[in-house]
Each structure stands twice: as C-alpha cells, then as structure tokens.
Backbone as a chain_set.jsonl record, in Angstrom:
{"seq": "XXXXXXXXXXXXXXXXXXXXXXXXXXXXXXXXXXXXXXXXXXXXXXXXXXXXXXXXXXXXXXXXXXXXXXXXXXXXXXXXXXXXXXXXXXXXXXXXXXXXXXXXXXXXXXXXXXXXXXXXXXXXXXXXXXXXXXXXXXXXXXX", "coords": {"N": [[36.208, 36.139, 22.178], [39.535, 36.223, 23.061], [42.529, 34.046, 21.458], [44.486, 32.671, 24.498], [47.883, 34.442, 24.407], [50.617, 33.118, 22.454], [48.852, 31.077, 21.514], [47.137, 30.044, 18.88], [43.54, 31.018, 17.833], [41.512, 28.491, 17.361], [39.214, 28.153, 14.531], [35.782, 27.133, 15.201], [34.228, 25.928, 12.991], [35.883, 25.093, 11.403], [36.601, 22.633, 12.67], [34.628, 21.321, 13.427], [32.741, 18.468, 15.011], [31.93, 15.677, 13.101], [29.164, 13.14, 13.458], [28.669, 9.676, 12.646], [27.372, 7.623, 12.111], [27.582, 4.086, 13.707], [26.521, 1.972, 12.803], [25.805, 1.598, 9.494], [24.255, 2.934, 7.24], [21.916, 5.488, 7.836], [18.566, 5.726, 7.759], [17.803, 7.923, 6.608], [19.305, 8.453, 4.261], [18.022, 7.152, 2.433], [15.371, 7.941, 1.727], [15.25, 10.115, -0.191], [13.752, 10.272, -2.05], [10.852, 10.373, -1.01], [8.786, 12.068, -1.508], [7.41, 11.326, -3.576], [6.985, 8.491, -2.864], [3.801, 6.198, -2.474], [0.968, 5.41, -0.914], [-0.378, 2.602, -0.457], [-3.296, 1.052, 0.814], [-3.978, -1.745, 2.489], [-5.893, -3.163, 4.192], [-8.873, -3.767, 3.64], [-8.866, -5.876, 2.449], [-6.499, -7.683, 2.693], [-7.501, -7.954, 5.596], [-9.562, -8.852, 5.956], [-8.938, -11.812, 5.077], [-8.078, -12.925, 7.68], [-8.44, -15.142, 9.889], [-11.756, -15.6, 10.972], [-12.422, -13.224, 10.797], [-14.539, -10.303, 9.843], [-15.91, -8.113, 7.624], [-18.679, -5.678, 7.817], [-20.87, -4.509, 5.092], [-21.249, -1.409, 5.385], [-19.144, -1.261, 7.746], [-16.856, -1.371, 5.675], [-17.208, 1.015, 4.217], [-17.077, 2.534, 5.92], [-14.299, 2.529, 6.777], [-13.251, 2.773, 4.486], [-13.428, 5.472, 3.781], [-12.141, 6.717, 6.17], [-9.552, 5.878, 5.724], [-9.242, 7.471, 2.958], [-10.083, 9.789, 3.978], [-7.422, 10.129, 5.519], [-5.664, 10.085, 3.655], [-4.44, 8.434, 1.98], [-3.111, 6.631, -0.986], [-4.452, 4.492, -2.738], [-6.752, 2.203, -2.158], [-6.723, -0.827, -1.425], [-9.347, -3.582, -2.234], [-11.022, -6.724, -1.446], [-11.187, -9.177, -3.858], [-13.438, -9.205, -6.76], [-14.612, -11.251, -7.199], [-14.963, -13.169, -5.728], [-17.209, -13.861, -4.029], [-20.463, -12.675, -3.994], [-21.415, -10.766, -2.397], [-18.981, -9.418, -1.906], [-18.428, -8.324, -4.433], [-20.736, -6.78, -4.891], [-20.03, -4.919, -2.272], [-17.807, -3.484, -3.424], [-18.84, -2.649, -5.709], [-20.051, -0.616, -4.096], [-17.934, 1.172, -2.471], [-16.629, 2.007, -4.878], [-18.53, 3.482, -5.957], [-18.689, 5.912, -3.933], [-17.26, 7.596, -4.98], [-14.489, 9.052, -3.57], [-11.369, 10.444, -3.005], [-9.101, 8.782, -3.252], [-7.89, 5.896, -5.294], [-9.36, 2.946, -6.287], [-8.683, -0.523, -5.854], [-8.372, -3.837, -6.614], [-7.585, -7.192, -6.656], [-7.267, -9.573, -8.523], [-7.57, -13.037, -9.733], [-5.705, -14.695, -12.463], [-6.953, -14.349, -14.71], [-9.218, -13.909, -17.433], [-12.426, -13.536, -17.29], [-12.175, -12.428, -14.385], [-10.946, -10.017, -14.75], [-12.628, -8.126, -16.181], [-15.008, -8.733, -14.665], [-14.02, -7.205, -12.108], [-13.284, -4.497, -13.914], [-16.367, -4.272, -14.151], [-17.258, -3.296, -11.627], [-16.429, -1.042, -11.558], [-13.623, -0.399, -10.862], [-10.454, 1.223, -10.267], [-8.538, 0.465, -10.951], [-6.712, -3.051, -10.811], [-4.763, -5.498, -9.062], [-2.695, -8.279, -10.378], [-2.659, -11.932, -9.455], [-1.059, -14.839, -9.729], [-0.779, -17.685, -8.302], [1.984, -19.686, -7.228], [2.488, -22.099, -6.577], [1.802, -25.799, -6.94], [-0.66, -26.576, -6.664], [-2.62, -24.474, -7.053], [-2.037, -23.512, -9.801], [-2.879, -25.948, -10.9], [-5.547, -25.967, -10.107], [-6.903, -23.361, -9.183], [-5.874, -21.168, -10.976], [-5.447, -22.347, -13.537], [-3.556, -22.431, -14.939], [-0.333, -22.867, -16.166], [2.804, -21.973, -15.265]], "CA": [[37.268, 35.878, 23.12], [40.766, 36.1, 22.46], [43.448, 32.958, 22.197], [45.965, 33.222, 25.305], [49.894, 34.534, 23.728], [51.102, 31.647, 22.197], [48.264, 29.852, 21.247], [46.026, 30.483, 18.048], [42.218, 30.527, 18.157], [41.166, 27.42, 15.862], [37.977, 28.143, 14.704], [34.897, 25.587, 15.208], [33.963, 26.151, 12.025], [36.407, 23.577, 10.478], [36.442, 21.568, 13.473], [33.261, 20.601, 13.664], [32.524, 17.175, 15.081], [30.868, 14.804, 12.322], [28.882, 11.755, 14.138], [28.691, 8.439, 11.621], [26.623, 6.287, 12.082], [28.003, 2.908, 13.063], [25.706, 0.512, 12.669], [25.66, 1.471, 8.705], [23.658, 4.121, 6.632], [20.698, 6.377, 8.045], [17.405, 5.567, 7.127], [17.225, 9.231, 5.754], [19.811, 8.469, 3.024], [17.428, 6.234, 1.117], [14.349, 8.758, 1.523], [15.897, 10.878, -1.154], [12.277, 10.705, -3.04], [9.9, 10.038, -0.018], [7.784, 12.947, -2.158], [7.198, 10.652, -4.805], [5.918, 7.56, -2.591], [1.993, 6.62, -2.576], [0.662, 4.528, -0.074], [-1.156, 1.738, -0.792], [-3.702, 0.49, 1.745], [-4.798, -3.155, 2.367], [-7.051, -3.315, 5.13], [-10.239, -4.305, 3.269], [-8.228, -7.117, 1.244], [-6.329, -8.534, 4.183], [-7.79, -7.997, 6.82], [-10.735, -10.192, 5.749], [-8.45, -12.945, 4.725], [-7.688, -13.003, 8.651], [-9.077, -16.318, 10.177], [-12.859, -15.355, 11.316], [-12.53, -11.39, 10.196], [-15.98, -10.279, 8.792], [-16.622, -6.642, 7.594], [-20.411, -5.54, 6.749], [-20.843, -3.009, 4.089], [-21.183, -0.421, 6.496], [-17.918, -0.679, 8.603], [-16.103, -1.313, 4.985], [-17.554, 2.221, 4.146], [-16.384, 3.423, 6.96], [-13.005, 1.971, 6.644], [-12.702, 3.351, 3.153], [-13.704, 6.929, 3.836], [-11.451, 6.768, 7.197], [-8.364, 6.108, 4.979], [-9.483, 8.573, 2.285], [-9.534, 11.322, 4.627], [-6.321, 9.943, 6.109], [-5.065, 10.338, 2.406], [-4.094, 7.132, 1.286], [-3.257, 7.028, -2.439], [-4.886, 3.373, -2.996], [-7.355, 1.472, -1.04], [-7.266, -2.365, -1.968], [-10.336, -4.574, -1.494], [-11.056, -7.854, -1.831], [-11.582, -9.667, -5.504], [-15.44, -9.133, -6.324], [-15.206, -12.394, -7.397], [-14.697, -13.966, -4.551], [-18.592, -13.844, -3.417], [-22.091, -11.452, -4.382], [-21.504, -9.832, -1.461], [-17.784, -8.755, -2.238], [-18.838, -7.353, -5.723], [-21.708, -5.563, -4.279], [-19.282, -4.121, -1.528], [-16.761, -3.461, -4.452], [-19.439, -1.194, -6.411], [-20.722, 0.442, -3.68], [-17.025, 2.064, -2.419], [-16.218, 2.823, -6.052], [-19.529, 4.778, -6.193], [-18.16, 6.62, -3.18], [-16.116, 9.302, -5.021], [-13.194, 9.289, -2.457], [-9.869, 10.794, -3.786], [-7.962, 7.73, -3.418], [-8.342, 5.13, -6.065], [-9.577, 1.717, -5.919], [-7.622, -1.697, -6.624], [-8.747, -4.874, -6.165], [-6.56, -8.285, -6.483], [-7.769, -10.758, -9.577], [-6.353, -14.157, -10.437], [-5.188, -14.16, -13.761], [-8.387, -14.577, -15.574], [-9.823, -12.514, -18.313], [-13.491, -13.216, -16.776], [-11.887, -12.1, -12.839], [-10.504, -8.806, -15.241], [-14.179, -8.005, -16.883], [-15.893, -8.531, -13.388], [-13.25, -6.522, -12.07], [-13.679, -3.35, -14.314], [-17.498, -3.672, -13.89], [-17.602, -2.602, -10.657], [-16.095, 0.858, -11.441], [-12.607, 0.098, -9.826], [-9.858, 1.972, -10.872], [-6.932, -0.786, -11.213], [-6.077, -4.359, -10.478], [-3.76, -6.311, -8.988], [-3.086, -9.566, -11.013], [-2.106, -12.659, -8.827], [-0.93, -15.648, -9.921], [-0.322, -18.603, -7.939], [3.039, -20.253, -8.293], [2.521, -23.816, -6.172], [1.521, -26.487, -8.23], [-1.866, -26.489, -6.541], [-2.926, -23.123, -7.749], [-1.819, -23.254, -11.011], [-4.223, -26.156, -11.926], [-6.977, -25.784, -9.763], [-7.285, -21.533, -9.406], [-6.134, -20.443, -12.078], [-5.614, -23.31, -14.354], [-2.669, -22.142, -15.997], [1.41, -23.287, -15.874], [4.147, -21.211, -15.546]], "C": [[38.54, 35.601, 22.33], [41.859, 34.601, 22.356], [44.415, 33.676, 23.236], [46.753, 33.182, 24.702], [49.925, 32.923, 23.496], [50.93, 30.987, 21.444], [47.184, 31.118, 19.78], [44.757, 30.267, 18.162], [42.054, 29.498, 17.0], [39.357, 27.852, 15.933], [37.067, 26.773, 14.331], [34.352, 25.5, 14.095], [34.784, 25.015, 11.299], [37.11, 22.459, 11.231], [35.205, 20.745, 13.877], [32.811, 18.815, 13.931], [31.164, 16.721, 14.244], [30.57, 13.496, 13.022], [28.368, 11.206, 12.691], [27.955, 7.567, 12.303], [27.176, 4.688, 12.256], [27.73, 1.667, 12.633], [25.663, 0.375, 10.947], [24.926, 2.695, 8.27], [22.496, 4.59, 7.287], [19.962, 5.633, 7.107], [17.161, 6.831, 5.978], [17.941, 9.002, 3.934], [19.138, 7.704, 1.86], [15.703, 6.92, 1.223], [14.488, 10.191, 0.849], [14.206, 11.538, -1.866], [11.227, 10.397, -2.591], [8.891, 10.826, -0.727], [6.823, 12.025, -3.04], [6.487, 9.107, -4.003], [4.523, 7.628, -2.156], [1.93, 5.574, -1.334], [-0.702, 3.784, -0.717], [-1.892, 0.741, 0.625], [-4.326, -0.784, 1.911], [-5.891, -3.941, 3.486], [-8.294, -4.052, 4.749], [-9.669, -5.439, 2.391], [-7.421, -8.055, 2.005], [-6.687, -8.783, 4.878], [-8.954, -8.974, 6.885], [-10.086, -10.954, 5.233], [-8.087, -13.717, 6.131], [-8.663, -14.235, 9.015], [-10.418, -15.863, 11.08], [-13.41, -13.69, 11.167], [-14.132, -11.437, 9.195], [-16.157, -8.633, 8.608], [-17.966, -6.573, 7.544], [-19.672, -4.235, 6.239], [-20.544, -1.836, 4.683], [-19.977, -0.344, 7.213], [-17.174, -0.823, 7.063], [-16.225, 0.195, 4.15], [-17.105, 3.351, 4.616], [-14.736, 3.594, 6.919], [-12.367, 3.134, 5.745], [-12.846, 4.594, 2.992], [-12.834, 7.316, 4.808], [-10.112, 6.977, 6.04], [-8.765, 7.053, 3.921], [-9.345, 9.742, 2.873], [-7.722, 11.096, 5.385], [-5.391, 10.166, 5.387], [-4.424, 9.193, 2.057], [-4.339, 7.308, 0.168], [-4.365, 5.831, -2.972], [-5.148, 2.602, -1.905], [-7.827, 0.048, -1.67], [-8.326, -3.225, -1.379], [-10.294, -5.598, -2.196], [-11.424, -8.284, -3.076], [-13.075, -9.553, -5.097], [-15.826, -10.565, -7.082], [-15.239, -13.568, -6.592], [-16.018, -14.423, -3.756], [-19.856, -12.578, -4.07], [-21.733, -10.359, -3.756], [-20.067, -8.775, -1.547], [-18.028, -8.12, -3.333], [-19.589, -6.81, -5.531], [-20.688, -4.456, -3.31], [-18.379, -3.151, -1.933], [-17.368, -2.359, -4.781], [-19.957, -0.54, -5.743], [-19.523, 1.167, -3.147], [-16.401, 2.394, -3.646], [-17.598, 4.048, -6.424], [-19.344, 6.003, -4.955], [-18.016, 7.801, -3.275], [-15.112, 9.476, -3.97], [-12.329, 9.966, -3.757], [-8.525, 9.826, -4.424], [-8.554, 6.694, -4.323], [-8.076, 3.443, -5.664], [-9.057, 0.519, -6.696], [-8.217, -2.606, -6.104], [-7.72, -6.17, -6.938], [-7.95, -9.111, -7.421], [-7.041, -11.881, -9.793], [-6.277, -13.676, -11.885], [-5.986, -15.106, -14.719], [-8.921, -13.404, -16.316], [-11.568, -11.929, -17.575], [-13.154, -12.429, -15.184], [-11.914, -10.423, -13.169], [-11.669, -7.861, -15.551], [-14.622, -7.826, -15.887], [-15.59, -7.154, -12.516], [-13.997, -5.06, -11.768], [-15.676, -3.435, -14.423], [-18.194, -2.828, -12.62], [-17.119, -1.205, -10.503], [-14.402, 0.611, -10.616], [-11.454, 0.829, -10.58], [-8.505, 1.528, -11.25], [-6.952, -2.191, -10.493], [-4.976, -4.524, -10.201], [-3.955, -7.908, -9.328], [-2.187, -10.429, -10.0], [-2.222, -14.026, -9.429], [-0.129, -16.701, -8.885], [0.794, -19.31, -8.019], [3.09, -21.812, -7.524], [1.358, -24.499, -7.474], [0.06, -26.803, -8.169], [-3.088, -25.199, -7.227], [-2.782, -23.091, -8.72], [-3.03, -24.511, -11.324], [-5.355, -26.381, -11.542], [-7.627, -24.048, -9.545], [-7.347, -20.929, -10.31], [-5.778, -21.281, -13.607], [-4.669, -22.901, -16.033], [-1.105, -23.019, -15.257], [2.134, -22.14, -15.919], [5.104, -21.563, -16.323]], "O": [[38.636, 34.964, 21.281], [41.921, 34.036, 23.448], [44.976, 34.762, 23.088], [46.914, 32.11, 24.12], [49.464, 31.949, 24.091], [51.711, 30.353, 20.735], [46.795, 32.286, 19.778], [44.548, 29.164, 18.668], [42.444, 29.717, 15.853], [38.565, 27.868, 16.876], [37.332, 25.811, 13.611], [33.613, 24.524, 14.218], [34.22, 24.12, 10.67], [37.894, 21.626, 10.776], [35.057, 19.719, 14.541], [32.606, 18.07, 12.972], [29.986, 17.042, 14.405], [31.506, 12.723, 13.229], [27.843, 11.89, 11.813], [28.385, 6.795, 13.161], [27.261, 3.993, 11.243], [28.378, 0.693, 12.252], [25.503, -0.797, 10.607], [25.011, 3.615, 9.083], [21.755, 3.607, 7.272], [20.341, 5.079, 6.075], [16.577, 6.774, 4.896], [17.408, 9.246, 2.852], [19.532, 7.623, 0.696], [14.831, 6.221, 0.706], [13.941, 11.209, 1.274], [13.751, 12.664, -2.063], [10.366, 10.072, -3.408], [7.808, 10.25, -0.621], [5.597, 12.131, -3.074], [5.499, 8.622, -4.554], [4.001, 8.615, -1.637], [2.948, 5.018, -0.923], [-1.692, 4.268, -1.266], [-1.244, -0.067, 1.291], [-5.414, -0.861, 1.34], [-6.455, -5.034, 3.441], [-8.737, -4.916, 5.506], [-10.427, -5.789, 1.486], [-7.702, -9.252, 1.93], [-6.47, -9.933, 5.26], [-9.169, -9.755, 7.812], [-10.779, -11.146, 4.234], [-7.813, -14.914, 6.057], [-9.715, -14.285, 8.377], [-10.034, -15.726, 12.241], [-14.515, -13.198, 11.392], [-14.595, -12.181, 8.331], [-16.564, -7.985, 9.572], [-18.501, -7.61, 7.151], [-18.75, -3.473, 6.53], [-19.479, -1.278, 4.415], [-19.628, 0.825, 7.377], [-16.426, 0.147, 7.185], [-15.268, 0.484, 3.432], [-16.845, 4.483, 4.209], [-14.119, 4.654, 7.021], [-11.505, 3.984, 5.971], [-12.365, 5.019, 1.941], [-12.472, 8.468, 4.569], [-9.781, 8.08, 5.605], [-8.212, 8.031, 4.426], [-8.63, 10.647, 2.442], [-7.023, 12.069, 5.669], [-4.291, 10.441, 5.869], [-3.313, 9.592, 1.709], [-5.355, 7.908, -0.185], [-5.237, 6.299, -3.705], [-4.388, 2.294, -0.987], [-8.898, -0.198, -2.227], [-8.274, -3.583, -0.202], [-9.755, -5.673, -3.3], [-12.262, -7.497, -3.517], [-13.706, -9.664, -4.046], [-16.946, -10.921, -7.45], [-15.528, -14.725, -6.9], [-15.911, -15.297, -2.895], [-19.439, -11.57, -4.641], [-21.685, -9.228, -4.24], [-20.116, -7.571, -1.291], [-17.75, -6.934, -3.155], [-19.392, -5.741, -6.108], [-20.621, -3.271, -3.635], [-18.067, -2.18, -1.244], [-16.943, -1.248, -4.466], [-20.551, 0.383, -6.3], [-19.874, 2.341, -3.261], [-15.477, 3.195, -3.502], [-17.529, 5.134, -6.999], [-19.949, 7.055, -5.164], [-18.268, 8.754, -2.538], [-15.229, 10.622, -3.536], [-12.546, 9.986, -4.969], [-7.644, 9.902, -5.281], [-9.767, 6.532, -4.189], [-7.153, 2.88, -5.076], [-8.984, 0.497, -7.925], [-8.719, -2.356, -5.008], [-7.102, -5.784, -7.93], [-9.139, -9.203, -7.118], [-5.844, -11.753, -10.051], [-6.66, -12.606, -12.357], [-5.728, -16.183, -15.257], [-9.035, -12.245, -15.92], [-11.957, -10.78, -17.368], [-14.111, -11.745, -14.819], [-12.494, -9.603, -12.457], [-11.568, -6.725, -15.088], [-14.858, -6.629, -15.723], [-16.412, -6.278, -12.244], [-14.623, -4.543, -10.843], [-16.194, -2.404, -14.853], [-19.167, -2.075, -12.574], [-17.343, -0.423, -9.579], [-14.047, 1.469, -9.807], [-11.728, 0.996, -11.769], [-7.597, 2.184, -11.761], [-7.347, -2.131, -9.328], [-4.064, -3.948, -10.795], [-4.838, -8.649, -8.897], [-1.12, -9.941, -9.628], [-3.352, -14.449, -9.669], [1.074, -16.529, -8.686], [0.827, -19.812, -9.143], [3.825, -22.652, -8.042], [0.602, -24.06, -8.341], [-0.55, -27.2, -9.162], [-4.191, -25.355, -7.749], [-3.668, -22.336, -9.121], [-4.045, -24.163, -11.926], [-6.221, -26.885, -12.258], [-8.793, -23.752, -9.804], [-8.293, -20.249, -10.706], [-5.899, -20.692, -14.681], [-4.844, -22.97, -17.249], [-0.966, -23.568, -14.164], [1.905, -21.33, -16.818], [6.101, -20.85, -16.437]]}, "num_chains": 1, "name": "protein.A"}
C-alpha cells in the first residue's frame, strides 16, 4: 500500500515497538547458561529430616529410579552414618547403576568420609555446624 500525496510511508521496520520490562530485568537475561545447570535432588535427604517422614528401602528405590528417569544429575541421601539402616539404604541405591550420581551429606569427620566412600557413593557433601552447640558436641571441632 501506498502513502497518501504528502505523506511518506515510514516503515515498521525501524519503528518497531520495544516493551521493557518495568518491574526490572527478565528472568531470561540471567539464563544465559541454563545448558550448563545440573540439578541436584534432595528428596531422600530432606524429606526424611521432615518431622515423622519414614521411607522403607523400597519406596527410596523407587524414589531414586523415579528421579533417574526424570534425569536428575544428583540424587542426595541421607548420611549412612546416621543409622544401619541408612548405610544399608545408601549401598543398595549406589548398587543401582542409575545415570545420576549419588551424594550424601557428612559432618566433617574423616570416619563420616571413609563410611561415606564405602558405600559406593559418588560424592559428598561436607557439613559443618556453625552454632556453638554443634561444633562441640557433632562435630567437635571450632571454627
């Protein structure tokens, strides 16, 4: 279509309305390297810290094969030193074979570290306490 005499056509091309955001930046602008994040799952490490929460072996099996196919990079469970039954639970989803690798949460103990890597897991998370209760009754160190 032509402009009417007179008038020039402006093209929309370098009129283009830009909408801004005013509340502040897009979420998108800080998912630059969304490729590059892993997910780390805590279900079997929280979720039993929950006030009367109980897995058996069997639904934590389930759990951990559920997120494996769901693709989760890391599936955290509970310290296996925390009870028999948690270090049994420990080496039987590292004998699994899933894709996703297994982490479990240690105080910051060499024996917690040792127990740890016997059950086959595939990384730790080290936790240290920083109230003054924790430091000399858990893990019986100072900061």
């Amino acid at each position: 279509m032509s402009a009417p005499e007179g008038y020039e056509k402006v093209s929309e091309e370098t009129h283009k309305a830009v909408q801004v955001n005013p509340y502040g930046p897009n979420p998108s602008d800080y998912l630059s390297n969304v490729r590059s994040f892993q997910l780390i799952e805590s279900t079997l490490r929280e979720g039993e810290q929950f006030a009367n929460a109980f897995f058996t072996t069997e639904k934590k099996i389930e759990i951990a094969k559920a997120l494996d196919d769901f693709g989760v990079d890391y599936i955290e469970l509970t310290s296996p030193v925390a009870s028999e039954q948690s270090r049994k639970d420990c080496e039987a989803i590292c004998k699994l074979g899933l894709k996703a690798k297994i982490l479990t949460h240690i105080r910051c103990h060499m024996d917690d570290a040792r127990i740890a890597v016997e059950t086959g897991v595939d990384g730790v998370d080290v936790v240290i306490g920083t109230s003054q209760f924790l430091r000399k009754y858990s893990h019986g160190k100072d900061i």
